[in-house]
N, CA and C of each residue as an Amber inpcrd file, in Angstrom:
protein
   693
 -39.0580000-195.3210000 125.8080000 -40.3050000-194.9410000 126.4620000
 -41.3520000-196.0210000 126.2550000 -41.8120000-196.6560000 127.2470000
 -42.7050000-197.8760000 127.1260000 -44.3040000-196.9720000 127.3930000
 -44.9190000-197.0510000 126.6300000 -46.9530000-196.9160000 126.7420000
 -47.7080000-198.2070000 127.2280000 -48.3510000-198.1380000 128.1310000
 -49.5680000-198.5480000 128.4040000 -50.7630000-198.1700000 127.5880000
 -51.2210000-198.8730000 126.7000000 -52.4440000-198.0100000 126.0480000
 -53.5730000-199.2950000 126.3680000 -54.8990000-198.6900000 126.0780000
 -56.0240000-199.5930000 126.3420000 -57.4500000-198.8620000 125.9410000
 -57.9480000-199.8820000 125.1110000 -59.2570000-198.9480000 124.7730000
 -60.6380000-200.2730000 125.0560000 -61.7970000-199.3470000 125.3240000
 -62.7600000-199.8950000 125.6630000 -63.7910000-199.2360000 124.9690000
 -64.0740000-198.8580000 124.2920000 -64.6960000-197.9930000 123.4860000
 -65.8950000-197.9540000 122.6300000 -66.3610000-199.7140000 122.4600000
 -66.9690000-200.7840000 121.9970000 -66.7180000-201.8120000 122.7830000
 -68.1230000-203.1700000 122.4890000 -67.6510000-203.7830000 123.0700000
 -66.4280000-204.9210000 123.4120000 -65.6430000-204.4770000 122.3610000
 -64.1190000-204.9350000 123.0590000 -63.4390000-204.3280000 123.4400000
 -62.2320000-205.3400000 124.5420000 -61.6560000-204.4760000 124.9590000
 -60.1520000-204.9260000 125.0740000 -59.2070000-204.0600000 124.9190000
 -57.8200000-204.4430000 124.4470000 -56.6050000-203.7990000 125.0860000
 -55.5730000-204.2960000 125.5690000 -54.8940000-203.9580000 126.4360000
 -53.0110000-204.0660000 125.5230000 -52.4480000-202.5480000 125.2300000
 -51.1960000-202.8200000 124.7980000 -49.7330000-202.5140000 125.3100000
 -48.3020000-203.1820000 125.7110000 -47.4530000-201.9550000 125.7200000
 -46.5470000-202.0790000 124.4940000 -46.5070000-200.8530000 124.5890000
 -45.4400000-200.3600000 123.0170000 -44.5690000-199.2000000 123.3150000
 -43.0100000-199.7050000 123.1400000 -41.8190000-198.7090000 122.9780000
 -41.8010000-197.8240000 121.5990000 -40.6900000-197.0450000 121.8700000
 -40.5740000-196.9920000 120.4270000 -40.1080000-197.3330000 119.1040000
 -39.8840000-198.6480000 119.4660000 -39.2730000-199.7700000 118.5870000
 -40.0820000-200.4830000 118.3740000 -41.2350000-200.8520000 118.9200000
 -41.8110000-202.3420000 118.7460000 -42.5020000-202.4200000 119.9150000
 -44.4800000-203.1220000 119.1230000 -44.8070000-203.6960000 120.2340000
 -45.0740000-205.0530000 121.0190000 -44.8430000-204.2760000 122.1790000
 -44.0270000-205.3350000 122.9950000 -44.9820000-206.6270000 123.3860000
 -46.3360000-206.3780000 123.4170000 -47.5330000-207.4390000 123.8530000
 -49.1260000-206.7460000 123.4930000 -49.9050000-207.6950000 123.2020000
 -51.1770000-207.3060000 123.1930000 -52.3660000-208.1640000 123.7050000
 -53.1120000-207.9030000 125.0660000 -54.5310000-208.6830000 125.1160000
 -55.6980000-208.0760000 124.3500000 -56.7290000-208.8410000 124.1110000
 -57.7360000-208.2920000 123.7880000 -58.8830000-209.5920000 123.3680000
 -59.9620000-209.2880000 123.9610000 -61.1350000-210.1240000 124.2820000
 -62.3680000-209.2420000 123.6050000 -62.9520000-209.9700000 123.0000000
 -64.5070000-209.5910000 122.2730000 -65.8710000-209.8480000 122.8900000
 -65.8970000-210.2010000 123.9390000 -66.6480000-210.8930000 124.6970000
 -68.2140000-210.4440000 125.6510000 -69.0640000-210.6140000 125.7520000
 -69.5900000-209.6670000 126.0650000 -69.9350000-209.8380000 127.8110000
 -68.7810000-209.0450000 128.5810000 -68.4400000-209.2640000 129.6320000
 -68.5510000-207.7730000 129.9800000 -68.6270000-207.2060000 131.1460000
 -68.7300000-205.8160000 131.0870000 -66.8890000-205.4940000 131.2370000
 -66.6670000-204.2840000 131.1040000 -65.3020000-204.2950000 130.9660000
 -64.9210000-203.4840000 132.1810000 -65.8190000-203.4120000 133.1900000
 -65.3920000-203.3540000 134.4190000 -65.1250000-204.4760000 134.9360000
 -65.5980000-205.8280000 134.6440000 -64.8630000-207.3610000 134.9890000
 -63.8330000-207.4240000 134.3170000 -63.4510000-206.8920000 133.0500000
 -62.4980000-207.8410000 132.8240000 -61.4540000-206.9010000 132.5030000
 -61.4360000-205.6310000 131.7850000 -60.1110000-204.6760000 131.8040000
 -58.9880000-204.8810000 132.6510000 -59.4730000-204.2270000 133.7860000
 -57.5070000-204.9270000 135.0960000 -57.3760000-206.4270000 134.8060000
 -58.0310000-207.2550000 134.4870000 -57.7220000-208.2780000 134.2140000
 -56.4800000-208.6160000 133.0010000 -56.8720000-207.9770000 131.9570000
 -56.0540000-207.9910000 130.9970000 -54.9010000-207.1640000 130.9910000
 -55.1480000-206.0980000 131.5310000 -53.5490000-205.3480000 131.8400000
 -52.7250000-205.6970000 132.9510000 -53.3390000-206.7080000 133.8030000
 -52.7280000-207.5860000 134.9440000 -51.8370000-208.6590000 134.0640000
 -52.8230000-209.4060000 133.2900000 -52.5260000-210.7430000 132.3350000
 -51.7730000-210.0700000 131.3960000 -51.4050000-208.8370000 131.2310000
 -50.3770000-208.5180000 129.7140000 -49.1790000-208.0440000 130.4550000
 -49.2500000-207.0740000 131.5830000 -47.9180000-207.0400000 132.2310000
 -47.3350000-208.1540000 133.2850000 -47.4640000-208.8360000 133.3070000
 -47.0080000-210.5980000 133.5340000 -46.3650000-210.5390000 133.4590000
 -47.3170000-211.3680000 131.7390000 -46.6040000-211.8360000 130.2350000
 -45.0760000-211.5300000 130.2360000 -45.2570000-210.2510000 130.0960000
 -44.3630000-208.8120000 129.8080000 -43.1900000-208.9770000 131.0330000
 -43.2800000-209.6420000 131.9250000 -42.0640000-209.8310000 133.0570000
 -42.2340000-208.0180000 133.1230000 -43.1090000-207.2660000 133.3650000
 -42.9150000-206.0790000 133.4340000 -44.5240000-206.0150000 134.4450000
 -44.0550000-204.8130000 135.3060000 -44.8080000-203.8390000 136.5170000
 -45.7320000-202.8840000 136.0590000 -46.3860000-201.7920000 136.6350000
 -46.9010000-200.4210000 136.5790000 -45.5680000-199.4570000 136.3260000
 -44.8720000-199.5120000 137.6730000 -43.6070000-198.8630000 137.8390000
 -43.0650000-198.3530000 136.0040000 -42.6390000-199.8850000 135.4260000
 -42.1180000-200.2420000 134.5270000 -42.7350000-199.2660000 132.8910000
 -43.6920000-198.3460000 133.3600000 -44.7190000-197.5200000 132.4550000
 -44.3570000-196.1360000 132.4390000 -44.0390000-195.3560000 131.5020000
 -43.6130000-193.6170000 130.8460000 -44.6710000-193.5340000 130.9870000
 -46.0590000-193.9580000 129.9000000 -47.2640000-193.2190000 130.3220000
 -48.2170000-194.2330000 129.6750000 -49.8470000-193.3990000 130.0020000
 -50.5350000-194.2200000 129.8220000 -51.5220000-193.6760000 128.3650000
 -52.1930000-194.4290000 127.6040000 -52.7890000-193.8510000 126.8220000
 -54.0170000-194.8320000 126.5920000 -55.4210000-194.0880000 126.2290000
 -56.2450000-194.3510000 126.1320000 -57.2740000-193.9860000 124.8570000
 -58.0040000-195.0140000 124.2220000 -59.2500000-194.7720000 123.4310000
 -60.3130000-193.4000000 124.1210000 -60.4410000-192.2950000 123.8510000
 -60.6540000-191.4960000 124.4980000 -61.9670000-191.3810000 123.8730000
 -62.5110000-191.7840000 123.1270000 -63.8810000-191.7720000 122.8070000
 -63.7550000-191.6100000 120.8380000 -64.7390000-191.0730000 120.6100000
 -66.1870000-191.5820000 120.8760000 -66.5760000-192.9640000 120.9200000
 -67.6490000-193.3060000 121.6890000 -68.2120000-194.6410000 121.5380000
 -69.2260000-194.7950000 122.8340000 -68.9450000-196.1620000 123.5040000
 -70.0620000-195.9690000 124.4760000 -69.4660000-195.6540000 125.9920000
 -70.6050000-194.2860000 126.7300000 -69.9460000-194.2000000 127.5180000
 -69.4890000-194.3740000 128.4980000 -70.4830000-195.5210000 129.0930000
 -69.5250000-196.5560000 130.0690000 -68.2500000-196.9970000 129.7620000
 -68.0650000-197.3390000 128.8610000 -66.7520000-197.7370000 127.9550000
 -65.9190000-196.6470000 128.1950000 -65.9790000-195.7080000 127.9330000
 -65.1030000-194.2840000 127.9890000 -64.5520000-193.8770000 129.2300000
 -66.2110000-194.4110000 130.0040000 -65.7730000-193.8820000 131.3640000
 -64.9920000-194.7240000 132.3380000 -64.9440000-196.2310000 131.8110000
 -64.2260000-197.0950000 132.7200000 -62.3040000-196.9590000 132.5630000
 -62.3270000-196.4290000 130.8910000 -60.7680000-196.2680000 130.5010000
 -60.1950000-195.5250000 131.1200000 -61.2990000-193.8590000 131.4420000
 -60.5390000-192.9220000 131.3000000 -60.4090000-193.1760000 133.1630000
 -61.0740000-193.6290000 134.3290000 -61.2080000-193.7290000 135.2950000
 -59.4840000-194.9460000 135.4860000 -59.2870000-195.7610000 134.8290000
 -58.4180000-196.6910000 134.4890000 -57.0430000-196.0390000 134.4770000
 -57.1510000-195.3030000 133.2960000 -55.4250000-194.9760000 132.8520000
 -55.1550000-193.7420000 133.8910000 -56.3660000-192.9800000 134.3020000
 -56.2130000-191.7720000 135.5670000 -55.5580000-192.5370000 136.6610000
 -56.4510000-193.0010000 137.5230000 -55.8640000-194.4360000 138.3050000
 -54.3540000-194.8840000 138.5170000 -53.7510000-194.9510000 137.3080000
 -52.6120000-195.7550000 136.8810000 -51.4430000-194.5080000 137.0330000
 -51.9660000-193.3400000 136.4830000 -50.8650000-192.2160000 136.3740000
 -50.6720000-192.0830000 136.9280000 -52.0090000-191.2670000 138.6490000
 -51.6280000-190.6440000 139.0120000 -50.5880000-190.7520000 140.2360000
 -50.4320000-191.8520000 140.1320000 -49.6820000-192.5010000 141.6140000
 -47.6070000-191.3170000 141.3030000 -47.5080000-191.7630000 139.7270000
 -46.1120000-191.3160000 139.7300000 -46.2170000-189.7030000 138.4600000
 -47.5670000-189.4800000 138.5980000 -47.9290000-188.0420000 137.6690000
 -47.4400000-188.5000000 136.4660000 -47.3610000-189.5640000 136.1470000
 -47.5140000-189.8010000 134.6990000 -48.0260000-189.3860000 133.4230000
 -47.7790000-188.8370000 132.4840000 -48.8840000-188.5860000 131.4650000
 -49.8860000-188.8850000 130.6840000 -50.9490000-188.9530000 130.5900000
 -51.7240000-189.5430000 129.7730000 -52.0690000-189.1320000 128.2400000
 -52.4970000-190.0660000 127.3510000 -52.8160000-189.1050000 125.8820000
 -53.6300000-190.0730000 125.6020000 -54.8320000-188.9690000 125.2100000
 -56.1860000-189.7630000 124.4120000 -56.2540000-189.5340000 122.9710000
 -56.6880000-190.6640000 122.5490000 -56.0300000-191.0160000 121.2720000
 -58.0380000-191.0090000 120.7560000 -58.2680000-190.9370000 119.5050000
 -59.5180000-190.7010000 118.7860000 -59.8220000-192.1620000 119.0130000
 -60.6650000-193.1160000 119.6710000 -60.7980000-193.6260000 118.9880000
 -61.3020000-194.7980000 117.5650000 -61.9460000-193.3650000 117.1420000
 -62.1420000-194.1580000 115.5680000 -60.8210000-193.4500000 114.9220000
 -60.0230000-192.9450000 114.9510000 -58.7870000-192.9250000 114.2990000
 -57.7990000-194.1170000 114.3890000 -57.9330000-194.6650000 115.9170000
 -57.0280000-195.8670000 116.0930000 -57.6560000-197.1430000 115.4390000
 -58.9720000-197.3180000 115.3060000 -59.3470000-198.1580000 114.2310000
 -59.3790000-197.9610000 112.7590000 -59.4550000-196.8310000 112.2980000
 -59.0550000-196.6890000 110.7670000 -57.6180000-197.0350000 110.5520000
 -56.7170000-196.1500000 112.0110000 -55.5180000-196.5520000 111.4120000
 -54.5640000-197.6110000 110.7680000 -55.9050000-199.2040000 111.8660000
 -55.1310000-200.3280000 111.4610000 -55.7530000-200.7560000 109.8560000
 -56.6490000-200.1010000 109.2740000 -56.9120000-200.6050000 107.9000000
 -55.8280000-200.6300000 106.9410000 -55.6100000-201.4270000 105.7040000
 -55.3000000-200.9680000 104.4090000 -56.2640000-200.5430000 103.6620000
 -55.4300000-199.4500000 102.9690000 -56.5400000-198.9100000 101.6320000
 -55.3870000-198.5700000 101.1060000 -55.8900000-198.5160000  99.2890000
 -55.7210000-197.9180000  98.3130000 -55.3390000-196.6550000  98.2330000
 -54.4280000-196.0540000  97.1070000 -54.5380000-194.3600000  96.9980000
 -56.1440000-194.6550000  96.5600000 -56.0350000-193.2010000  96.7630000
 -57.4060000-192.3900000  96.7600000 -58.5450000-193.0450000  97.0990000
 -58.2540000-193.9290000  98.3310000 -59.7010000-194.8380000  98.8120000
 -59.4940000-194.5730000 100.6490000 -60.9170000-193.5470000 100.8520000
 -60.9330000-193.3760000 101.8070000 -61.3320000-194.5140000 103.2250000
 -61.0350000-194.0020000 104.5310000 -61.5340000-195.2260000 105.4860000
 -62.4960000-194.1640000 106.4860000 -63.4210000-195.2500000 106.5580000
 -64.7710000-194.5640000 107.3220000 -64.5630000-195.5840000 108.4540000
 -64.6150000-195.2870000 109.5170000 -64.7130000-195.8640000 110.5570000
 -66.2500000-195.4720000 111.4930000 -66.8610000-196.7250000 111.4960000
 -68.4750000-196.2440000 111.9160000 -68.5150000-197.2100000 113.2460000
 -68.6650000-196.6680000 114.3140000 -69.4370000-196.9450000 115.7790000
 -70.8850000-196.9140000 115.9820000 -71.7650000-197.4300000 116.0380000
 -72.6830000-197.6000000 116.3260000 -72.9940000-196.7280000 117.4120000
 -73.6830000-195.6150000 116.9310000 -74.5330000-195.0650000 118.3930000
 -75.7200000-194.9300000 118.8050000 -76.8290000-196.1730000 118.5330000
 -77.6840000-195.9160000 119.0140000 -78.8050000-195.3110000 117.8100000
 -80.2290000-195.5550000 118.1020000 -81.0200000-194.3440000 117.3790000
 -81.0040000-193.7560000 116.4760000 -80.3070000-195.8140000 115.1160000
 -79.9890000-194.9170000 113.7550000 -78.8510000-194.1350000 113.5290000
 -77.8660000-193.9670000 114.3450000 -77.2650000-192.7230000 114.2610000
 -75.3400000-193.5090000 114.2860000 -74.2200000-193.1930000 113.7460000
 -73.1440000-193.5690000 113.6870000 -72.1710000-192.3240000 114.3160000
 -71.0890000-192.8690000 115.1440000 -70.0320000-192.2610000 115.4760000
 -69.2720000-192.4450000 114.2380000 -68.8170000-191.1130000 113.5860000
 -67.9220000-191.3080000 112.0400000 -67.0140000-190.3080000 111.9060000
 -66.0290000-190.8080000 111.3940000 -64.9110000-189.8400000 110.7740000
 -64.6950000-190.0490000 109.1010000 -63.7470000-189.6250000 108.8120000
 -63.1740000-190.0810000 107.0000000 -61.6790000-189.7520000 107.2870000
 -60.9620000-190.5020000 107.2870000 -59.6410000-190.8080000 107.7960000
 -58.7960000-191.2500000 105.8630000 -57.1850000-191.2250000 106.0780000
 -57.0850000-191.5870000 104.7220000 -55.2820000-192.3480000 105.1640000
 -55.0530000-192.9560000 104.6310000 -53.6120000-193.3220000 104.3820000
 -52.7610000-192.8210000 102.8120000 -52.0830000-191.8320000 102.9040000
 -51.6000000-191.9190000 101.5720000 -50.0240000-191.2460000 101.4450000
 -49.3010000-190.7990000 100.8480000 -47.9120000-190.4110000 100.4820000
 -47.1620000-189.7280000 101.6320000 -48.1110000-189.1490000 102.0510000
 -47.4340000-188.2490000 103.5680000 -47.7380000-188.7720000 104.7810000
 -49.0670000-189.6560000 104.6920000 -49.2130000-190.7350000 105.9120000
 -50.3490000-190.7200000 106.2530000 -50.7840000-190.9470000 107.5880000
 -52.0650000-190.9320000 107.9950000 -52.7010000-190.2390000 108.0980000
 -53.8500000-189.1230000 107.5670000 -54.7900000-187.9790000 108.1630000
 -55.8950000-188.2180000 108.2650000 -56.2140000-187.3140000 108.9560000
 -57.9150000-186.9310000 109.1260000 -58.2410000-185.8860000 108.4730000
 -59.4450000-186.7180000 107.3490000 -60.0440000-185.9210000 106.6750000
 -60.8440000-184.6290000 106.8070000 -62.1740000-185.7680000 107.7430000
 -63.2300000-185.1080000 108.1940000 -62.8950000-185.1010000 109.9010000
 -63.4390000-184.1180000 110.6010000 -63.2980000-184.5990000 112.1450000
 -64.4360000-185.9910000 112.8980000 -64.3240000-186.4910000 113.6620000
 -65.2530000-187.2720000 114.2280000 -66.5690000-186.0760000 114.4920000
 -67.9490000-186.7480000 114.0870000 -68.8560000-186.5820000 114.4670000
 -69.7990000-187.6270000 114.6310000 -71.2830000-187.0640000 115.0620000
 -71.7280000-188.4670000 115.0440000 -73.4810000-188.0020000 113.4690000
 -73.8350000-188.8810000 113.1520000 -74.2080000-188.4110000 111.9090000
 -75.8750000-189.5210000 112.0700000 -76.6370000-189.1130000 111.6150000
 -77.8300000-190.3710000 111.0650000 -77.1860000-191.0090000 109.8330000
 -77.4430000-192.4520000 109.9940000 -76.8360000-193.2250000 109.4330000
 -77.2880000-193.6830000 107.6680000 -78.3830000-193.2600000 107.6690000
 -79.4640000-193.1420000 106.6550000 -78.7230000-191.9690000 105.3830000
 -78.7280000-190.9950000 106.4160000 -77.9910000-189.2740000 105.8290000
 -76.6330000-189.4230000 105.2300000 -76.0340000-190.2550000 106.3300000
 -74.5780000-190.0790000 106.3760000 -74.0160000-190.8130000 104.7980000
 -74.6300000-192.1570000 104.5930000 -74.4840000-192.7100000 103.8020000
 -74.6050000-192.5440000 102.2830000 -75.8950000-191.6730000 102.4630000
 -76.5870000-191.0780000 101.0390000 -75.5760000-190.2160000 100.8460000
 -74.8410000-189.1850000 101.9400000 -73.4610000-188.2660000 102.0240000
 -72.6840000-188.8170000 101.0980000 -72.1910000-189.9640000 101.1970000
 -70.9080000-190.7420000 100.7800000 -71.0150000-190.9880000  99.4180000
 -72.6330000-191.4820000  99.0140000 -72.6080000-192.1060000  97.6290000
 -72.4630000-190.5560000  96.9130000 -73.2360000-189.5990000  97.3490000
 -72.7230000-188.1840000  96.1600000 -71.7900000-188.0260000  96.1730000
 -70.5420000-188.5210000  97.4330000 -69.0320000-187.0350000  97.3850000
 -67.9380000-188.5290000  96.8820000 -68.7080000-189.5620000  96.1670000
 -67.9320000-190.4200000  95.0550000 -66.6170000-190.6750000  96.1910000
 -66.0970000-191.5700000  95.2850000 -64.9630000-192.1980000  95.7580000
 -64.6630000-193.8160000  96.1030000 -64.1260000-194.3280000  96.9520000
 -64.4540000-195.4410000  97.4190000 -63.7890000-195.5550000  98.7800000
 -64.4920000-196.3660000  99.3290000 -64.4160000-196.5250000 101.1650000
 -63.9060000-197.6100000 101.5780000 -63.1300000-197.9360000 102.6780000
 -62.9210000-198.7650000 103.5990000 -63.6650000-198.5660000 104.6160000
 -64.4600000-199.6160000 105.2400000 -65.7500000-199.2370000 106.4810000
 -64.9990000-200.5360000 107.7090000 -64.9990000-199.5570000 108.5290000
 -64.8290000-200.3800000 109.9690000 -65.3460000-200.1930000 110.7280000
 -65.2670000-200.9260000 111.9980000 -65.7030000-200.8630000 113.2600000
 -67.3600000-201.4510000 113.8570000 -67.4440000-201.3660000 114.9110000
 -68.9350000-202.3310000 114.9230000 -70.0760000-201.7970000 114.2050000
 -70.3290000-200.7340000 113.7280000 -71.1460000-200.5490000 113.0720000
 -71.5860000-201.0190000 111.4910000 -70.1170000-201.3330000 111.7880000
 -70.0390000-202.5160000 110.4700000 -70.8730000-203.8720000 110.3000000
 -71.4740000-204.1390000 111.5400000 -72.0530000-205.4090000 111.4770000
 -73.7840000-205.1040000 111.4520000 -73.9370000-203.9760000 111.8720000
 -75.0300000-203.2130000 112.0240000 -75.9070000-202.7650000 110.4870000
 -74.7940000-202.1960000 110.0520000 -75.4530000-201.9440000 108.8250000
 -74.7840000-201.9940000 107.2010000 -74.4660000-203.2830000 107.0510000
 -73.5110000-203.9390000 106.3940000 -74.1280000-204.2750000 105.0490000
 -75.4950000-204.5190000 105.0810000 -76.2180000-204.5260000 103.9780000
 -76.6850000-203.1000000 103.2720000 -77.0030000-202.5650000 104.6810000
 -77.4600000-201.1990000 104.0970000 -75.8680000-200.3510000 102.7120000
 -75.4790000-200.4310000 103.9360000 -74.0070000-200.0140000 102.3970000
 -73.8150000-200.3760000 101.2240000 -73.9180000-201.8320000 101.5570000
 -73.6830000-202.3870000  99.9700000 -74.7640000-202.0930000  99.0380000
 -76.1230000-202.4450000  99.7270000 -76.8720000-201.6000000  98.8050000
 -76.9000000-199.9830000  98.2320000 -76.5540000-199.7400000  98.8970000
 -76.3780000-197.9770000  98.9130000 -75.2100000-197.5280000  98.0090000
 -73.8840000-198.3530000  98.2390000 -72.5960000-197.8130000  97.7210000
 -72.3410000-198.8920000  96.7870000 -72.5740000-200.2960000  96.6930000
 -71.9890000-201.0950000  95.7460000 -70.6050000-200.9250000  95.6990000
 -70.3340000-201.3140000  94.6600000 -69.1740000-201.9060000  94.9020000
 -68.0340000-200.0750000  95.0720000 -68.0530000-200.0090000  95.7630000
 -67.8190000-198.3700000  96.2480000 -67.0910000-198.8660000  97.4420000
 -67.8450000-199.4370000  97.8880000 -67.7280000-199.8310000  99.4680000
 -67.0250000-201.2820000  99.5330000 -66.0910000-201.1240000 100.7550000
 -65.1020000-202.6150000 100.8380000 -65.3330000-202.5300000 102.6750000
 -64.9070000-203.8380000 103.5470000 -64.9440000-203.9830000 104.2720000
 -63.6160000-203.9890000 105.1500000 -63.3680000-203.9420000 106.2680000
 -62.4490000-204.5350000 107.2840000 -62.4020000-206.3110000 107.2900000
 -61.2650000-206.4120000 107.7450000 -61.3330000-207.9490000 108.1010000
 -61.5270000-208.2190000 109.2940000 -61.9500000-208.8860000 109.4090000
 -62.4840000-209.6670000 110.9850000 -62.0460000-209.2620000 112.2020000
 -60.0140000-209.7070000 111.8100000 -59.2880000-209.4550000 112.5540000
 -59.0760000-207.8150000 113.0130000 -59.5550000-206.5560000 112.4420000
 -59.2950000-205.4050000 112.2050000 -60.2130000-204.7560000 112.4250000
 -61.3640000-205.4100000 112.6000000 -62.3860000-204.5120000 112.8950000
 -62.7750000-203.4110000 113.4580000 -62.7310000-203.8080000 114.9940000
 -62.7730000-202.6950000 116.3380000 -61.4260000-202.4940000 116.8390000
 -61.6230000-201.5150000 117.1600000 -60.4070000-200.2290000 117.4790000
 -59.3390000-201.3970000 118.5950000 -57.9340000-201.0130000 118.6090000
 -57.3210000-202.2960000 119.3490000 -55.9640000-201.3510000 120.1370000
 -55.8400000-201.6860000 120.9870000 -55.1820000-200.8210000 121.7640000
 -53.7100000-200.7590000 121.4300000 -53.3350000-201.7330000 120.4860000
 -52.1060000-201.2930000 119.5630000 -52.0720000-200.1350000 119.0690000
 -53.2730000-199.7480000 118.3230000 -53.0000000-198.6130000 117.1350000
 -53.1180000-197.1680000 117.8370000 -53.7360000-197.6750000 119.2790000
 -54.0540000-196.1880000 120.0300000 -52.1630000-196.0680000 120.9960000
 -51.8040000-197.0650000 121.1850000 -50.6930000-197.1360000 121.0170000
 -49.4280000-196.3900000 120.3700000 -49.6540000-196.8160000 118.8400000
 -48.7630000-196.2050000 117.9310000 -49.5160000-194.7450000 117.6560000
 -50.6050000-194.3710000 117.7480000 -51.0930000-192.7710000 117.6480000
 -50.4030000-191.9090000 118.6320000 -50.8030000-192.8900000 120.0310000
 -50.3840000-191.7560000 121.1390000 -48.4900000-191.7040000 121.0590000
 -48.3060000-192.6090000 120.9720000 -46.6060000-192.1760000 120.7780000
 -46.1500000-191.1580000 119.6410000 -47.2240000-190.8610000 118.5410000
 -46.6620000-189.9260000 117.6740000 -47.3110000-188.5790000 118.3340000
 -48.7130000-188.9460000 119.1040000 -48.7340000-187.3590000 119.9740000
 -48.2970000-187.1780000 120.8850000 -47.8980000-187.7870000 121.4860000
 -46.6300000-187.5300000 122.5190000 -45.6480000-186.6360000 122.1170000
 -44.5290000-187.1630000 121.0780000 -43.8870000-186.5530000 120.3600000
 -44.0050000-184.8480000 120.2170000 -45.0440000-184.5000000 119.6740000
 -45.4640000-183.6080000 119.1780000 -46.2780000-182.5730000 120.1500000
 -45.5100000-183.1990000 121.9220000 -46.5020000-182.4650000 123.1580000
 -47.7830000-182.6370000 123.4580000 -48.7490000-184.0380000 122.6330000
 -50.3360000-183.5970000 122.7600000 -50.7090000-184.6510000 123.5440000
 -50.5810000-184.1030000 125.2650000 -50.8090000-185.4190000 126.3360000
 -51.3700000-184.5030000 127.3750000 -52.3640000-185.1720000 128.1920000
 -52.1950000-184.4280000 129.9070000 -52.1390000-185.0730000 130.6800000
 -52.9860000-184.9150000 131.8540000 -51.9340000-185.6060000 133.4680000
 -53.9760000-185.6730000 133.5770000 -53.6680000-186.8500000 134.6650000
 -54.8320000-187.5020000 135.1840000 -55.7050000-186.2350000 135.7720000
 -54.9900000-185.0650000 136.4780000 -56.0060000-184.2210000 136.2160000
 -57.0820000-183.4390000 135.4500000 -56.6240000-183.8050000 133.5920000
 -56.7780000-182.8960000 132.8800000 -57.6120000-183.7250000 132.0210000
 -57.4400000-184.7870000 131.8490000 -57.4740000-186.1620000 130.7950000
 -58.7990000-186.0000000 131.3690000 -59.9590000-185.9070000 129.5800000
 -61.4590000-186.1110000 129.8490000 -61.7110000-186.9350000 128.4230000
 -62.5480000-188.1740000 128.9460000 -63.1810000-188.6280000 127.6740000
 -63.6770000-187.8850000 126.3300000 -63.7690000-188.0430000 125.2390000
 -64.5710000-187.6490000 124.2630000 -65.8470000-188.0830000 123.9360000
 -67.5180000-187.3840000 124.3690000 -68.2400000-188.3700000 124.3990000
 -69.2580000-187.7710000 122.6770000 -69.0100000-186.6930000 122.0360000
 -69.6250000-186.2660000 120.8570000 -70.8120000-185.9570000 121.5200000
 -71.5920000-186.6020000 121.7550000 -73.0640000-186.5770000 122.2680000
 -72.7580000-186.3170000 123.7670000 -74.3220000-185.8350000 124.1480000
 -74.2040000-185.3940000 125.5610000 -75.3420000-186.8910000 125.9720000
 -75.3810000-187.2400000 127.3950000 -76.0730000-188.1620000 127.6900000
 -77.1680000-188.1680000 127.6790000 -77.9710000-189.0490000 127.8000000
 -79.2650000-188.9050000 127.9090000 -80.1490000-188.1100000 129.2380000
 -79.0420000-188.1280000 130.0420000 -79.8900000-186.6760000 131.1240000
 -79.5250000-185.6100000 130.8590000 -78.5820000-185.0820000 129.7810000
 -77.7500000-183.8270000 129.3890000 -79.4610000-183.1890000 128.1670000
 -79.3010000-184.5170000 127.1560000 -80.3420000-184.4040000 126.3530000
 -81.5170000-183.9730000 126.9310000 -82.2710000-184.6880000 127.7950000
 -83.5190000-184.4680000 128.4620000 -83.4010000-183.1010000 129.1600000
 -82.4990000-182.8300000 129.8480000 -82.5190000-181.2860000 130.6040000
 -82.6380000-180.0900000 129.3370000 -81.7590000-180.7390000 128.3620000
 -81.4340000-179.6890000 127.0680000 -83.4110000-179.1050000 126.5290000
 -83.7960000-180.7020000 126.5540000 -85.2250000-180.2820000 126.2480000
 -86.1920000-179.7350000 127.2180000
């Protein structure tokens, strides 16, 4: 079973396919290009590569949020697009889970994966790697970043921090958590359409996919005309 996965979710954006053996290719550009220019670009430029088609695709999977929602909305408009021609399935993958997933950590050292949303405020989960495998701790929410943090230094422990919000407030942590707190590497940072990749093939597995009819972004927050009507 070959996946198409691709997330846009931040501003990069990354294009993968993966069997269930091995993956098979990966683009991905950091660039600050809108990713309505350049997305088909890269899943054009990776199935090439790949001596491989659309046809050549079981299903498609996508960074399904949280993050920004142009970003969300260009994927999920993308991998819909792509299915629905042969009713293909789709599966949206968390993703700040697909970026924690590519971290290492320690036993008993949790991974925070933080998105930047705006207004002080972080897209966050608490994700963990340990004896039985990957879980989710906490669910994704989105948190003040001020709050969230002061959160972390009481409930002890120590962290792995990823994702762009990492660049955002990178001092603030260290001051806050000391040496508590460890970073991502460069290379690992933002969420990469490999790991949403290897997620969605284990929810697949396990039945947790839908069809371009059904498939809706995850946006946590409502928009800013959702907000304003709310008030």
């Amino acid at each position: 079973m070959k996946i198409l996965a691709i997330d846009t979710s931040t501003i990069a954006a990354s294009a993968a396919v993966m069997d269930e053996n091995k993956l098979c290719g990966e683009f991905m550009t950091d660039l600050k290009l809108k990713h309505s220019e350049k997305l088909m670009f890269l899943i054009d430029g990776l199935l090439d590569n790949l001596r491989m088609n659309i046809n050549d695709i079981d299903a498609f999977a996508c960074g399904r949020g949280p993050g920004s929602f142009t970003g969300l909305r260009i994927a999920a408009a993308a991998v819909k697009g792509l299915a629905q021609p042969g009713n293909k399935p789709i599966i949206g993958v968390s993703s700040l889970a697909a970026c924690a997933y590519a971290q290492i950590s320690r036993e008993n050292e949790f991974i925070i994966p933080i998105f930047d949303a705006q207004r002080e405020e972080v897209y966050t989960g608490i994700y963990a790697h340990d004896r039985t495998g990957f879980s989710c701790i906490t669910p994704d929410c989105i948190r003040n970043a001020e709050e969230y943090f002061t959160t972390l230094e009481e409930r002890g422990g120590k962290y792995v921090f990823c994702g762009d919000g990492v660049l955002k407030y990178m001092e603030r942590i260290k001051i806050q958590l000391g040496e508590k707190a460890a970073f991502s590497g460069n290379e690992l940072l933002m969420p990469r359409a490999s790991m949403v990749a290897s997620l969605a093939l284990q929810q697949y597995e396990k039945g947790q996919y839908d069809d371009y009819g059904t498939f809706m972004p995850e946006y946590i927050r409502g928009t800013d005309a959702q907000v304003f009507i709310k008030k």
